[in-house]
N, C-alpha and C positions, 0 to 999 in steps of 0.2 A: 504494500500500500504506500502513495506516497505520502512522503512528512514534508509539510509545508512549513521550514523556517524564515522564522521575520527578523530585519535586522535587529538585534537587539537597542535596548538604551545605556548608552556609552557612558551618561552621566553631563553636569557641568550643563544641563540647558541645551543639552544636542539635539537638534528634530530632525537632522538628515545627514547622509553622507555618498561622495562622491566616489562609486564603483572604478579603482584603479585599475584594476589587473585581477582578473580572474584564472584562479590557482588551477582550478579542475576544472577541463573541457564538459560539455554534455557528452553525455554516453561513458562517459568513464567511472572507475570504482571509486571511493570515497571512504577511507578509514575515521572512526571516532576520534576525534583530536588532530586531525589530522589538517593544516591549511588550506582552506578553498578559495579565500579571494582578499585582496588588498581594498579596505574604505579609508578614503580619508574626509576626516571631518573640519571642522572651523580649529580646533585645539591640534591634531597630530594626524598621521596616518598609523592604522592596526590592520593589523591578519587576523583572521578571523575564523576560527577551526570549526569543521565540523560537529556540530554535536551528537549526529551518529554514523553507522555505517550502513553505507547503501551504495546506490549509481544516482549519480548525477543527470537528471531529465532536464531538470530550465531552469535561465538563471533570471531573475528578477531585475536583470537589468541589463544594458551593453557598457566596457567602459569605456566611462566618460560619461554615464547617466548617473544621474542626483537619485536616491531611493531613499525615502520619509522612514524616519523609526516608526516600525513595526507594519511594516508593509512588506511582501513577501522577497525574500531575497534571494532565495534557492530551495527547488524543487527534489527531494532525494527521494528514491524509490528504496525503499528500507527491507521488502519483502514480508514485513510483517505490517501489523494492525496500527494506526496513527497512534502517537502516543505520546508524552509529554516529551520533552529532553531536559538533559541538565541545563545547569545554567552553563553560557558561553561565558571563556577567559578571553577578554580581547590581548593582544599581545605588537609592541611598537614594531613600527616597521617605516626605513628609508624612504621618504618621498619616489615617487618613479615620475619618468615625465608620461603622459597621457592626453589623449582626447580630447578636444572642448567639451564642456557640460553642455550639457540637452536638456531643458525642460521642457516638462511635459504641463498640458492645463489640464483638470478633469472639471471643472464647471467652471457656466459663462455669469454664473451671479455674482456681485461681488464681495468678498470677505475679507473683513479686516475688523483688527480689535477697535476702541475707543482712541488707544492712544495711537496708533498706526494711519486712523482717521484725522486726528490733529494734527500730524507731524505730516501726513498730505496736506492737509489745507496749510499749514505755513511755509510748505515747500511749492504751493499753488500747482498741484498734481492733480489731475482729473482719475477717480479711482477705477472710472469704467474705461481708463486706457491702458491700465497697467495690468500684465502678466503676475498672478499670483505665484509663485511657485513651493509655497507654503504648504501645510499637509490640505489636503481638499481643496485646494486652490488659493488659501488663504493667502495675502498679501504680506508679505515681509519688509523691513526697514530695507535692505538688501534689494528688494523690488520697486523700492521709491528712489531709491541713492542713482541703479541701474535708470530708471526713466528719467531720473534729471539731467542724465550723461547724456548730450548728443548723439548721436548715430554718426562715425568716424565716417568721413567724406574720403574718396579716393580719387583725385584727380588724376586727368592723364599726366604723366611723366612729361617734362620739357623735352624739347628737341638735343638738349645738349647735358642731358643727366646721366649722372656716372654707374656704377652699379651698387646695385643696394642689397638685403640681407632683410630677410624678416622674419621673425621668431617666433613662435607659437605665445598665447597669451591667456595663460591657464596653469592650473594645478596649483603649488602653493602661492607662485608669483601672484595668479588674478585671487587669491584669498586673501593675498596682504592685499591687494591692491585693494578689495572690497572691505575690507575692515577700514584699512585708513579714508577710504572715501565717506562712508558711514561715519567712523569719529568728525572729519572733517565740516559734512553736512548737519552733526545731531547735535555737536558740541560748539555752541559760540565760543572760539580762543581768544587768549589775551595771554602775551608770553612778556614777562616780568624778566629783565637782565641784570645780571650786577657781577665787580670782579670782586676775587677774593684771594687774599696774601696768606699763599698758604708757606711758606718758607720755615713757621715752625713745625708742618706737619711733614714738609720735606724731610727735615732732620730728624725730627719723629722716626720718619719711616726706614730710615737709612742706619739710625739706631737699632731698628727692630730686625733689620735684613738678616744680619747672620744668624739671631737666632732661631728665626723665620726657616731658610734654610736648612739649617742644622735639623728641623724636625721635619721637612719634606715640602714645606711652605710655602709657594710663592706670596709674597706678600706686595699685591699693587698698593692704590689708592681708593678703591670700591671699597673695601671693608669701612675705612674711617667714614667715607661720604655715607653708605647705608647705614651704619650707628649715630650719624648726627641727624640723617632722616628721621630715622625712628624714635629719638628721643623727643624731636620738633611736633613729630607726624601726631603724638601722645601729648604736648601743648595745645596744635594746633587740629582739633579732630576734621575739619571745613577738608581738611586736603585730604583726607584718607576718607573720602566719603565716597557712595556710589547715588545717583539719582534714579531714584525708581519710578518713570512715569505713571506704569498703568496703577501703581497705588494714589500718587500724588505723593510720596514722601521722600526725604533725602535719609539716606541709612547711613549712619556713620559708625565705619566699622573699629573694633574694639581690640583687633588684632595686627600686625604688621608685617604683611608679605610683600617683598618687595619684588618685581621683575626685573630680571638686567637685561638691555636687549641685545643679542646678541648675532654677528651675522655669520651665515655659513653659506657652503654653494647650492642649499636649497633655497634662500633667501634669508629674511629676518626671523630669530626667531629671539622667546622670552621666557625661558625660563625665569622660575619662582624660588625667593631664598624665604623661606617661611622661618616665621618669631624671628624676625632681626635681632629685634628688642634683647631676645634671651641668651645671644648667644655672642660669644667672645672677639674680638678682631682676627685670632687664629679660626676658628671656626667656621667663621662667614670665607676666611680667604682660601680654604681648604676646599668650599662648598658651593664659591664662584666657579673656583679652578675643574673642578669633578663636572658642574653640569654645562659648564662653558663648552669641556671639551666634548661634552655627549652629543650635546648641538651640534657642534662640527663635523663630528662622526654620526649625524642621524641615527644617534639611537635612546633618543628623550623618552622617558616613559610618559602617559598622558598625566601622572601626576605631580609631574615637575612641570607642567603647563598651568596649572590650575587654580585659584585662589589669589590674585595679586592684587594686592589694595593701592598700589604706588609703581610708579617706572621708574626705571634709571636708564637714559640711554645715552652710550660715550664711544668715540672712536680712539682713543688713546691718543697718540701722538699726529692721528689726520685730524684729531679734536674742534681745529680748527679756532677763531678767532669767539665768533658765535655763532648761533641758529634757531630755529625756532621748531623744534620737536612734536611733533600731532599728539596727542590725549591718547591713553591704550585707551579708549571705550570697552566698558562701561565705568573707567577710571574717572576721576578729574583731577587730574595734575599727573605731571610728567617734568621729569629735571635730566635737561642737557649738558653734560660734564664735557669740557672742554680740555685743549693742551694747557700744559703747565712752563712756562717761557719765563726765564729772566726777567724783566722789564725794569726800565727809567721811574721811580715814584719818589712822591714828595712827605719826606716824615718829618716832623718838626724842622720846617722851612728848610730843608737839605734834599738834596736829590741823591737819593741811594739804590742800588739793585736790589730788585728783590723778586722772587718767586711768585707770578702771579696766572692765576685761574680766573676763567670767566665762567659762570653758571647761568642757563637758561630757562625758568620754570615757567613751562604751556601749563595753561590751566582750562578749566569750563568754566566760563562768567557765570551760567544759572546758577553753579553751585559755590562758587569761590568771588568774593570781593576783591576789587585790585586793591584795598589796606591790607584786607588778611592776609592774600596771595604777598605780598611784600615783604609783611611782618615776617612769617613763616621765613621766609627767604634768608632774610639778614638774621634771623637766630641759627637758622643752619650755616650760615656764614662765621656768625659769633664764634658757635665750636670749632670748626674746621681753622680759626687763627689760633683758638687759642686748644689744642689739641690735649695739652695735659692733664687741663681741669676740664674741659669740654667735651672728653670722649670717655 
């Protein structure tokens, strides 16, 4: 008989995911625990095992097609009577490059929540022109972000144009690209700059190296920046807050996870250093360095994706002068760490060198004041000069 599995629920607010690569062809054999096919979702991509043995009859999707949690994903002919299955373990797996996504409509009514209806009307979106591709058709943030985008124009080529190269625009690249365009459209920014003389955290840290070292350590400058976050973040509750539309309230969260973003050659990614707050400058540098390189090596589990109240996003030494960093949505604030460069400054009417950083913190206006957003700033500033007493 056959056994109709659905994709499961992955967790974290997931309602769909995008069919990579499927593991076992139709017509073939299929072992319990066994890998049948790559989804990846908004948080990571998983394999996804069989939960029993049988033949594979149809798949619930082609890849490069979107499949709703809990809509049918794979067809197995088991030989016996339909029957429950265990529960499935999803398991991380390396980005692959793939297909454009395909949506599909299944009704022409339209469906959208309260707040999906307001957030059209202030993006001035007509809802009966837009493709739902939510579960039963239902309309997504992601579906109004998509309508407000123009339709990319292709002119002919000039007569005297050189040769060009064009690259597929999908898989995790168009998922950042649809997150940041969503932050960009949901979130009114306002990016707050200031510099900061870090020259005693230099020495600081140059103090700390050998013995950093000695126990396996690299020790950058993220540890000291995410411990002056987290003592700020707990002053200042307005910056670790998430806005909840469809309730109407701002949830200010009570714990400190913070994201580092991180880039790799599947694109951006952010893993999570969860309880900042609790944990040592050793610690946090050990736990940068462990999931920085997972990211690199594409093999993040989804729960080093999960829970971040706060970003940190830095290029080290491409740092640059400043910039203005996009909101992780459904974050509100985000801090741009910058290079750290000599520079000419003026300390009691002298002009001395000294060791200086510039920080950048994007914020959401709905939910952050340009005083708070400031204050918050120059207290994490405070500690990072004065590192002794301030860390």
């Amino acid at each position: 008989m056959p056994y109709r599995f659905r994709l499961p629920d992955i967790g974290e607010g997931i309602v769909e995911g995008e069919v990579v690569r499927w593991l076992v062809p139709v017509g073939d054999e299929v072992e319990e625990d066994q890998p049948m096919v790559e989804v990846m979702t908004d948080k990571a991509t998983v394999e996804i095992p069989s939960p029993v043995k049988g033949r594979v009859v149809e798949h619930g999707g082609n890849e490069g097609d979107t499949v709703q949690v809990g809509s049918v994903l794979v067809v197995i002919d088991t030989g016996k009577d339909e029957a429950e299955a265990k529960p499935v373990r999803t398991a991380p797996h390396t980005p692959a490059h793939r297909p454009p996504i395909r949506r599909r409509r299944t009704t022409v009514r339209v469906l959208a929540t309260p707040a999906i209806r307001r957030l059209a009307k202030q993006m001035k979106i007509d809802l009966e022109k837009v493709k739902g591709t939510g579960p039963g058709g239902r309309i997504t943030k992601n579906d109004l972000n998509r309508a407000q985008t123009p339709a990319p124009v292709s002119p002919a080529a000039p007569a005297a144009a050189g040769p060009t190269e064009r690259i597929p625009y999908r898989g995790i690249r168009r998922r950042i690209g649809d997150h940041m365009l969503q932050a960009s459209n949901q979130a009114p920014h306002f990016t707050y700059v200031e510099e900061v003389d870090v020259t005693e955290l230099v020495r600081m840290r140059q103090r700390a190296q050998g013995s950093a070292e000695y126990q396996g350590v690299r020790l950058t400058y993220l540890p000291y920046i995410l411990k002056a976050l987290a003592h700020e973040l707990k002053r200042h509750p307005d910056l670790n807050a998430r806005l909840d539309l469809d309730a109407g309230e701002i949830e200010l969260r009570k714990y400190y996870n913070i994201g580092v973003a991180t880039q790799t050659e599947e694109g951006l990614m952010v893993p999570v250093i969860k309880n900042v707050d609790q944990k040592s400058l050793l610690e946090l540098a050990r736990e940068i360095s462990q999931v920085s390189r997972l990211a690199r090596e594409g093999n993040l589990k989804l729960e080093h994706l999960q829970g971040s109240t706060f970003t940190v996003t830095s290029l080290g030494a491409l740092g640059g002068i400043v910039a203005t960093p996009i909101v992780n949505y459904p974050e509100v604030a985000i801090l741009g760490v910058h290079k750290i460069a000599p520079r000419p400054v003026v300390r009691s009417g002298r002009i001395v060198i000294r060791e200086i950083m510039h920080l950048s913190l994007s914020q959401d206006h709905r939910v952050v004041d340009g005083a708070v957003g400031a204050r918050f700033l120059q207290d994490v500033i405070a500690r990072l000069e004065s590192p002794e007493t301030g860390l």
